[in-house]
N, C-alpha and C positions, 0 to 999 in steps of 0.2 A: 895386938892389932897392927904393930909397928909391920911385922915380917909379910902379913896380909899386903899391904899398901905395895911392897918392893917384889913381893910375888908375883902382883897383877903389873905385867910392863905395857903399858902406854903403848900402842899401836900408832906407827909410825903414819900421821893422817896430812896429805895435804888443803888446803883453804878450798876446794874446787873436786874433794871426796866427796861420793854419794851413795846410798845403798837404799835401794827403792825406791830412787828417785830425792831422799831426803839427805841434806848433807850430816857428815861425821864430827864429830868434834873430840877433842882427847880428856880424858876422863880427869875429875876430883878427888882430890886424896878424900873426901867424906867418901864418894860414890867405887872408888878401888875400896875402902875400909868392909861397906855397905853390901856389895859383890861379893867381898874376898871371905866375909862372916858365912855367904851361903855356901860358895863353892868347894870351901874348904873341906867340911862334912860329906860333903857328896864324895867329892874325891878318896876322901880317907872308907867311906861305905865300900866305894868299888875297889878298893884294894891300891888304889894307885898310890903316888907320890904326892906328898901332904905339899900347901903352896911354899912352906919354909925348905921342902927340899928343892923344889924346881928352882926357887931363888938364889938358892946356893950351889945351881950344875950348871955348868958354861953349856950352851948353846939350848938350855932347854927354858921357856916361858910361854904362859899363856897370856895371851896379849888380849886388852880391851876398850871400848870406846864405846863414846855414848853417841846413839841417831836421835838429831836435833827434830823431834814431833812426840805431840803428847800421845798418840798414839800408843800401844799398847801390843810390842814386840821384842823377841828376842833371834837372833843371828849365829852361827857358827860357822866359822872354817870348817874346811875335811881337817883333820889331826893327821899329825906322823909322828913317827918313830924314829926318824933320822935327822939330828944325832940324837934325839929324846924328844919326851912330851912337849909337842907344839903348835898351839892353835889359839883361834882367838876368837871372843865374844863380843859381838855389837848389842848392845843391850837402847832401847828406847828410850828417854825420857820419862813416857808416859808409863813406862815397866816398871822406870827403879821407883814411883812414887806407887806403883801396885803394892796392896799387903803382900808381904814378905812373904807367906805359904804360895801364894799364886808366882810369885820372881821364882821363888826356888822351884817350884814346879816347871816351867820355863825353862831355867837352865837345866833342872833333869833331864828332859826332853832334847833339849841340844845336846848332852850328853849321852842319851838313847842315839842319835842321829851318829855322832862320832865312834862310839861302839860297834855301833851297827853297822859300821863303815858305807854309809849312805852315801848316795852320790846327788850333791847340789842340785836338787829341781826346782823353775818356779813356777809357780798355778797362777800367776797374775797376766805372765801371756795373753794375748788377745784369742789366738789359735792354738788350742792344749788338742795333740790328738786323743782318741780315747782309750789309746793304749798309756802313752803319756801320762793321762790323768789316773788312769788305775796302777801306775806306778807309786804317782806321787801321794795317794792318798794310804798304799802298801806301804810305803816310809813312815806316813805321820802316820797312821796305826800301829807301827810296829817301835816307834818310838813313844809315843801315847802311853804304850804298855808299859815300855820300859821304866817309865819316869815314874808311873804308879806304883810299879815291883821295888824301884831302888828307895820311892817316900815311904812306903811299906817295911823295906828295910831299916831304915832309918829309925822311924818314929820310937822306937822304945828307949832311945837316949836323946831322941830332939822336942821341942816344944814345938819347934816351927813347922817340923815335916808334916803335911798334910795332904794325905792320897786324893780325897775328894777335894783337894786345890788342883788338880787337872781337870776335872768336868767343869768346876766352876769357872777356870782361865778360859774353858774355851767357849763356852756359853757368853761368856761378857766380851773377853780379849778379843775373839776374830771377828766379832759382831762387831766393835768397835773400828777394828784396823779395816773392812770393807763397808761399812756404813749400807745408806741406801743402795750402794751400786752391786753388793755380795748376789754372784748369780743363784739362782734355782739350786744349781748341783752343787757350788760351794755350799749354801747352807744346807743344802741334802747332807751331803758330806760331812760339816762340822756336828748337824744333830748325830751322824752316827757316830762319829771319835767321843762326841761328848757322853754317849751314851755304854759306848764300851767303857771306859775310862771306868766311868762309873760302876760298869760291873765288874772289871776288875779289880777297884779298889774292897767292892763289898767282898770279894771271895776271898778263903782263905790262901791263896796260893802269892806267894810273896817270891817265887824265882824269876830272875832275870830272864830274860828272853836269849836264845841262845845265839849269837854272831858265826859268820860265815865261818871265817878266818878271826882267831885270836890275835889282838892289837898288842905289841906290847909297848906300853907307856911309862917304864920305868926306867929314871936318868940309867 
């Protein structure tokens, strides 16, 4: 758990960081221990570099911090490849005290986004055009998927990995992070992710979704 902790490097956060409006704060060696137990697995599924290699490659680290609100979120960089694996995770508060199937689920899903070589949208905008918004919910679908195929993966050497922890994060989690104010179309929206997920998870098909351009993430 030691190599876990020096793997996750602390994201360099100033007093007066904010990421949706919430300030940053730099993470605890329990909450890098906590993170570093899930992410590791996932990493090793997708063929990547384990967190004990990136710890040990000069220039390569996946940085992380915690967003000060109990709310119930997870964040990602875009990743690169130069000089190696690098990117960072803002993980909630309110996340890292979520059951562990639903966090990991979470970060699946930011890792479907990074795969997927997705390009930063937000749906919190006041004015989403409609082309806009059918981008961004082609992201969270196509990431949705992905995070179900890699739990699916997973699960026959994890206790923790749980496919249907995607329907249920998103059932609970987005209801929670827009409260009374979630518009019409967002919750149109999330019943639909929450419902594919779901049929995803039940079908036998457990491959990855296929990316544009191959990333390569290895020091």
């Amino acid at each position: 758990m030691r190599t876990l902790t020096l793997a996750l490097l602390a994201v360099l956060v100033s007093g007066c960081a904010t990421i949706q409006g919430y300030s940053i704060r730099q993470s605890r060696g329990a909450e890098d221990r906590a993170v570093g137990a899930i992410l590791d697995p996932l990493l090793l599924a997708l063929d990547m570099p384990s967190l004990r290699t990136i710890a040990s490659s000069p220039g390569c680290k996946i940085g992380f911090a915690v967003v000060r609100t109990k709310k119930v979120n997870v964040w990602s960089t875009p990743g690169t490849s130069a000089p190696c694996l690098y990117f960072s995770l803002f993980v909630t508060e309110g996340a890292l005290a979520a059951p562990t199937d639903e966090l990991m689920a979470m970060i699946a899903h930011e890792l479907g986004h990074l795969m997927l070589q997705h390009t930063p949208q937000s749906d919190r905008a006041r004015r989403v055009s409609d082309e806009a918004w059918r981008e961004i919910q082609r992201q969270e679908l196509e990431a949705d998927r992905f995070a179900v195929a890699l739990l699916k993966r997973m699960k026959p050497s994890s206790d923790v990995a749980s496919c249907e922890a995607m329907g249920r994060f998103l059932r609970r989690g987005v209801a929670d992070w827009y409260g009374d104010t979630i518009s019409a179309r967002m919750d149109d929206a999330v019943i639909e992710r929450a419902d594919s997920a779901d049929a995803a998870c039940a079908s036998l098909d457990a491959s990855l979704p296929l990316r544009a351009t191959p990333v390569s993430l290895a020091p």
